[in-house]
PAZAPA-4460 file (N, C-alpha, C; in steps of 0.05 Angstrom, whole numbers, plus 32768, in hexadecimal, padded with zeros to 4 digits):
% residues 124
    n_x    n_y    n_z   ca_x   ca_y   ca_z    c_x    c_y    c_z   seq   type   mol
   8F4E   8358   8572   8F41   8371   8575   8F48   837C   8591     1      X     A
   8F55   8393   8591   8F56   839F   85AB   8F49   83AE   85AA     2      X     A
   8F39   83BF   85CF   8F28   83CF   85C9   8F3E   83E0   85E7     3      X     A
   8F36   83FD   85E8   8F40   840C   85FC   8F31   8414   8613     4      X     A
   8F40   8401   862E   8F31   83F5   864A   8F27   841D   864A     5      X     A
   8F33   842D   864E   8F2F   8448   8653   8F10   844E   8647     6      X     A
   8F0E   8454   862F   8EF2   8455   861E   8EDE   843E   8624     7      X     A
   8EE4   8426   862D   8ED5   8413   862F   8ECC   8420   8652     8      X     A
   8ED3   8422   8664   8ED0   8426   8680   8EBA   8437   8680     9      X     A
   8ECB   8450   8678   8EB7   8470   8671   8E9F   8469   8660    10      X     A
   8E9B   8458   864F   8E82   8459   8648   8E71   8448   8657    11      X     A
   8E7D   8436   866C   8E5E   8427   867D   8E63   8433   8693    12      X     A
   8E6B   8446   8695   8E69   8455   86B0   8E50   8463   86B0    13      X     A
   8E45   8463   86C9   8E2D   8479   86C9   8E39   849B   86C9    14      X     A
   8E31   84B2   86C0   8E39   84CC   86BC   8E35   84D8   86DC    15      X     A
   8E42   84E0   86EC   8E4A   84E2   8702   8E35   84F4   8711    16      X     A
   8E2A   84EA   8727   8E10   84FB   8730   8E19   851E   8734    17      X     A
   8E0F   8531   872F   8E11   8549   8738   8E14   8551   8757    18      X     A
   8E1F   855D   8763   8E1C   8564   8781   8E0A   8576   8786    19      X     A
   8DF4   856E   8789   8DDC   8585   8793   8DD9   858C   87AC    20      X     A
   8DDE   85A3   87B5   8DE3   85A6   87D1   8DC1   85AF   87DD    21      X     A
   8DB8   85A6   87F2   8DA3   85AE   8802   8D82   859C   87ED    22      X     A
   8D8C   8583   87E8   8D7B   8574   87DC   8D61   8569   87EC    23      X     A
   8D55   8552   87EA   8D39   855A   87F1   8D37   8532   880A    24      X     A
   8D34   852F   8822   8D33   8515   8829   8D1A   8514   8830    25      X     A
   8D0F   84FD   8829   8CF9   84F2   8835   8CF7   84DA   8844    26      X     A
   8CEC   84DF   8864   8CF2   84CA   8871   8CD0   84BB   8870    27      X     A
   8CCE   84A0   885E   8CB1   8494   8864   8CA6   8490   8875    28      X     A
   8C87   8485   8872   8C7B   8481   8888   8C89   846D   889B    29      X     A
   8C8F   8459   888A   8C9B   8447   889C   8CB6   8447   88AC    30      X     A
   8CC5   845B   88A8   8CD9   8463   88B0   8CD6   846F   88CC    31      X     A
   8CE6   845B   88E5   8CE4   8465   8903   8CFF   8461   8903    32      X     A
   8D16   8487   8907   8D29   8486   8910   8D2D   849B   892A    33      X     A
   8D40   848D   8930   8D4C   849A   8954   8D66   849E   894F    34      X     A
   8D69   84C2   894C   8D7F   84CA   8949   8D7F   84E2   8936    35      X     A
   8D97   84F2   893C   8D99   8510   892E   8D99   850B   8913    36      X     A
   8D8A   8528   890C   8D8A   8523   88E9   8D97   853E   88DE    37      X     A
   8DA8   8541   88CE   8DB0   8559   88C0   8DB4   8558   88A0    38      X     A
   8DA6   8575   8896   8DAC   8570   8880   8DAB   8586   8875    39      X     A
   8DAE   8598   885D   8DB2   85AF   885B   8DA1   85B8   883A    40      X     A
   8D90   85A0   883A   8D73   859E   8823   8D59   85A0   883B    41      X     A
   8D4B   8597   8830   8D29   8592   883B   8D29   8573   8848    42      X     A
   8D20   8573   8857   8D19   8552   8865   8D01   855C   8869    43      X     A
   8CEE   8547   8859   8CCE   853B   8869   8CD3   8527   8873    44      X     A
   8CCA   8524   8888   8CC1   8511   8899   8CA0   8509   889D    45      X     A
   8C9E   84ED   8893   8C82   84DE   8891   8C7B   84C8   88A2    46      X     A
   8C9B   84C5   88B4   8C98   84A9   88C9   8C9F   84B5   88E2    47      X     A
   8CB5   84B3   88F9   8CBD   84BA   8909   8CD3   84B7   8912    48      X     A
   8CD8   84D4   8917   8CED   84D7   891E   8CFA   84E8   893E    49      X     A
   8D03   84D9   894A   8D09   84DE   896F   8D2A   84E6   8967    50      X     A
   8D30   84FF   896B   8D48   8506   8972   8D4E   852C   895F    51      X     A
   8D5B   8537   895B   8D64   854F   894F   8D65   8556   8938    52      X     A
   8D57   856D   892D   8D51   8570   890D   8D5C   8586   890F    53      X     A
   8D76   8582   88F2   8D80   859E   88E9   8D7C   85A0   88CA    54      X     A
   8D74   85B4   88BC   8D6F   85B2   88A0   8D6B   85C3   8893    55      X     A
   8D68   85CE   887F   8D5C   85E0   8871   8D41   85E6   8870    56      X     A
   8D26   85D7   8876   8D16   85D8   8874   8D13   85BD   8881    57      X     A
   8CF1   85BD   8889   8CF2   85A0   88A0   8CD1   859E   8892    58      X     A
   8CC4   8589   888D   8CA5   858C   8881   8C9E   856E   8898    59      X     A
   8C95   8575   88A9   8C89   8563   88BA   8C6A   854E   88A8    60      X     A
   8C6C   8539   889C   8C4B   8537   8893   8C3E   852F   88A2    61      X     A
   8C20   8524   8897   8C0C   8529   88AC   8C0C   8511   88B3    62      X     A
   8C1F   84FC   88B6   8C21   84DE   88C5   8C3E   84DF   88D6    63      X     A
   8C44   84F6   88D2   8C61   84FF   88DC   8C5C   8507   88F7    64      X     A
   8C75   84F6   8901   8C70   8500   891B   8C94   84FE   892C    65      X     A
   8CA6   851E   8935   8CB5   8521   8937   8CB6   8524   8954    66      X     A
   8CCD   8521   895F   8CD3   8523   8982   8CF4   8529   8984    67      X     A
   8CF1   8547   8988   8D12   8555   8986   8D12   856E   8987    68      X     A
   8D2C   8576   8980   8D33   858F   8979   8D35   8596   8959    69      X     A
   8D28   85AD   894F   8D30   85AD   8937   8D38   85D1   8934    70      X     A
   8D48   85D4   8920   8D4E   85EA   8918   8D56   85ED   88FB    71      X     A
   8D40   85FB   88F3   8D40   85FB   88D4   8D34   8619   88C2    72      X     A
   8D3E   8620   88AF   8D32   863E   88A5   8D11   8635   88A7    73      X     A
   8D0A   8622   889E   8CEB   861F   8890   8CE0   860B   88A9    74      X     A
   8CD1   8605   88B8   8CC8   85EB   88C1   8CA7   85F2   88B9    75      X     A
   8C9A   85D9   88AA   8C82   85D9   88A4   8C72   85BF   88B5    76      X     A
   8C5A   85BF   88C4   8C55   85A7   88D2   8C39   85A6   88D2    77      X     A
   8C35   8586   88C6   8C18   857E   88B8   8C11   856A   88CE    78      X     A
   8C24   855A   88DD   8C24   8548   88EE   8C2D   8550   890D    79      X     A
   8C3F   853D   891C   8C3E   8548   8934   8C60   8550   8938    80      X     A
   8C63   8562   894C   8C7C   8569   8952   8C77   8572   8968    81      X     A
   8C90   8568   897B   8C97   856D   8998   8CB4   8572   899C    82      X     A
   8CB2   8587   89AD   8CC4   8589   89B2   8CD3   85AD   89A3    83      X     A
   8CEF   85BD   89A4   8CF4   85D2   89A2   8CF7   85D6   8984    84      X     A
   8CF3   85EF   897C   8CFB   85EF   8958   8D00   8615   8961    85      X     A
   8D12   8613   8947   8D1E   862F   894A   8D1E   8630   8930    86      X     A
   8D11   8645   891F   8D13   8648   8904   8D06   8661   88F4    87      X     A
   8D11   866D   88E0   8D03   8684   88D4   8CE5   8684   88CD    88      X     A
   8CD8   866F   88C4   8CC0   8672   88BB   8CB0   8651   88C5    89      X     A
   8C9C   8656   88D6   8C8F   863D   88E6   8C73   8640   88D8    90      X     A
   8C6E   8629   88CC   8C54   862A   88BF   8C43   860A   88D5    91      X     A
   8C2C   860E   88D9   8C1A   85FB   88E8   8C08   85F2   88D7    92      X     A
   8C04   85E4   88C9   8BEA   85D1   88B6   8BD3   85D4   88C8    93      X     A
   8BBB   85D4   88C3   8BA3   85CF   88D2   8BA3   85B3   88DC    94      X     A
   8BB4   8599   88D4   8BBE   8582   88E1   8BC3   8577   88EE    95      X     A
   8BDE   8594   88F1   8BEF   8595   890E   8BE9   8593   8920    96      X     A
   8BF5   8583   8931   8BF7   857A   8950   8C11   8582   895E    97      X     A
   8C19   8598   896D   8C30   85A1   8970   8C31   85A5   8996    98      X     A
   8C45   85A3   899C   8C4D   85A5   89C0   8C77   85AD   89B9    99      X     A
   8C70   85CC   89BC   8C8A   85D7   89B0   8C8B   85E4   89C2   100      X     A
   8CA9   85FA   89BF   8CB6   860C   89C8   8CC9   8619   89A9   101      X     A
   8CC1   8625   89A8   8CBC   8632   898B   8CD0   864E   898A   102      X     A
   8CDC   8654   897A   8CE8   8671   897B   8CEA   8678   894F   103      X     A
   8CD3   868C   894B   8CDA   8694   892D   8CD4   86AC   892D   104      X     A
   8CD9   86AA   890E   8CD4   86C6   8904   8CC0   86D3   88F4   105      X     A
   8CB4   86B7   88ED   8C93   86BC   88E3   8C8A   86A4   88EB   106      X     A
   8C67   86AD   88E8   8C5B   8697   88F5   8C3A   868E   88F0   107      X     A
   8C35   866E   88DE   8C1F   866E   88D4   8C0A   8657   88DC   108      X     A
   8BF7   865E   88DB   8BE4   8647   88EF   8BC9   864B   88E5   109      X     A
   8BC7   8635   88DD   8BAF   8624   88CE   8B9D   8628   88E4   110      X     A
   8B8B   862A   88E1   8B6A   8623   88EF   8B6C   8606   88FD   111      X     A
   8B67   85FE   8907   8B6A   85DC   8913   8B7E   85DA   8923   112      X     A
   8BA0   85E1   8914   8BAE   85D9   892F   8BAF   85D2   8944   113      X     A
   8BBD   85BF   894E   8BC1   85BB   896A   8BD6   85C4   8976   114      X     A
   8BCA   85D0   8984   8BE8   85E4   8990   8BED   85E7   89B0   115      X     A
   8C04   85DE   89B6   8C10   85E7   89DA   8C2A   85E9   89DD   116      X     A
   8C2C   85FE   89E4   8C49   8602   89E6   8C4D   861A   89E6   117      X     A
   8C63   862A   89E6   8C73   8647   89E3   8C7F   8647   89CA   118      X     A
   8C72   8664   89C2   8C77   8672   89A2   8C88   8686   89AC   119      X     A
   8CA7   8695   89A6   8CAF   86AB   89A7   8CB6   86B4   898D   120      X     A
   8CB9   86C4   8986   8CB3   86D8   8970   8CD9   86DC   8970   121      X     A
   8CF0   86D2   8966   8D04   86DD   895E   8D0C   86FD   8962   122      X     A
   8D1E   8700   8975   8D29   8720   8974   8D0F   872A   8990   123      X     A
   8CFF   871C   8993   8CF7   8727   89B2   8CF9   8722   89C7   124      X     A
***
C-alpha cells in the first residue's frame, strides 16, 4: 500500500494562523517586565511594567502599575501610571492613581482619581 507523503503532511498540518494585525496582549498580574513594549493592537497591563509603551491602545488595570513613556491613540488607566503619555483620547478610572505629564486631545476623569501632574490639551 502506498500512500502520498504530500496529502498525508497537508492533512496533519494545522490550517495556518491568519495575520491579524493590531491584536490584543495581556500582560498578568504576575508578570514584572523591564523594558520597551511595542505593539500596534491593545496591550493591558495587569502586573508591571518599568520602561516605554507604544501601542494602539494601552488599558492600564486596576493592579496595574506602569513606569515610562507611553504613546498611544487610546490610553485608559484603572491602576497606576507614572511617568509621560502622549495620546488622542486619556481616559482616568475613579481607581486611578496617576503622576504624569500628559499631552491629548480629549480628556476623561472619573470622580476619585488620583491625580498630579501636567495635562496639555494637544494643538495648545
Amino acid at each position: 500500500m502506498t500512500t502520498k507523503p504530500a496529502e498525508t503532511d497537508a492533512a496533519l498540518r494545522p490550517p495556518p494562523r491568519p495575520s491579524v494585525p493590531g491584536g490584543r496582549t495581556v500582560l498578568d498580574a504576575d508578570i514584572r517586565l523591564s523594558g520597551d513594549l511595542s505593539s500596534a493592537g491593545t496591550v493591558e497591563i495587569l502586573g508591571e511594567v518599568a520602561g516605554d509603551i507604544s501601542a494602539q491602545t494601552l488599558i492600564v488595570g486596576t493592579e496595574g502599575l506602569v513606569k515610562g513613556s507611553v504613546s498611544a491613540e487610546t490610553v485608559e488607566v484603572r491602576g497606576t501610571l507614572e511617568g509621560k503619555v502622549s495620546c488622542l483620547s486619556f481616559t482616568l478610572r475613579s481607581s486611578a492613581v496617576v503622576t504624569v505629564e500628559v499631552n491629548y486631545d480629549v480628556l476623561i476623569i472619573e470622580s476619585g482619581a488620583q491625580i498630579d501632574g501636567r495635562f496639555r490639551r494637544a494643538g495648545r
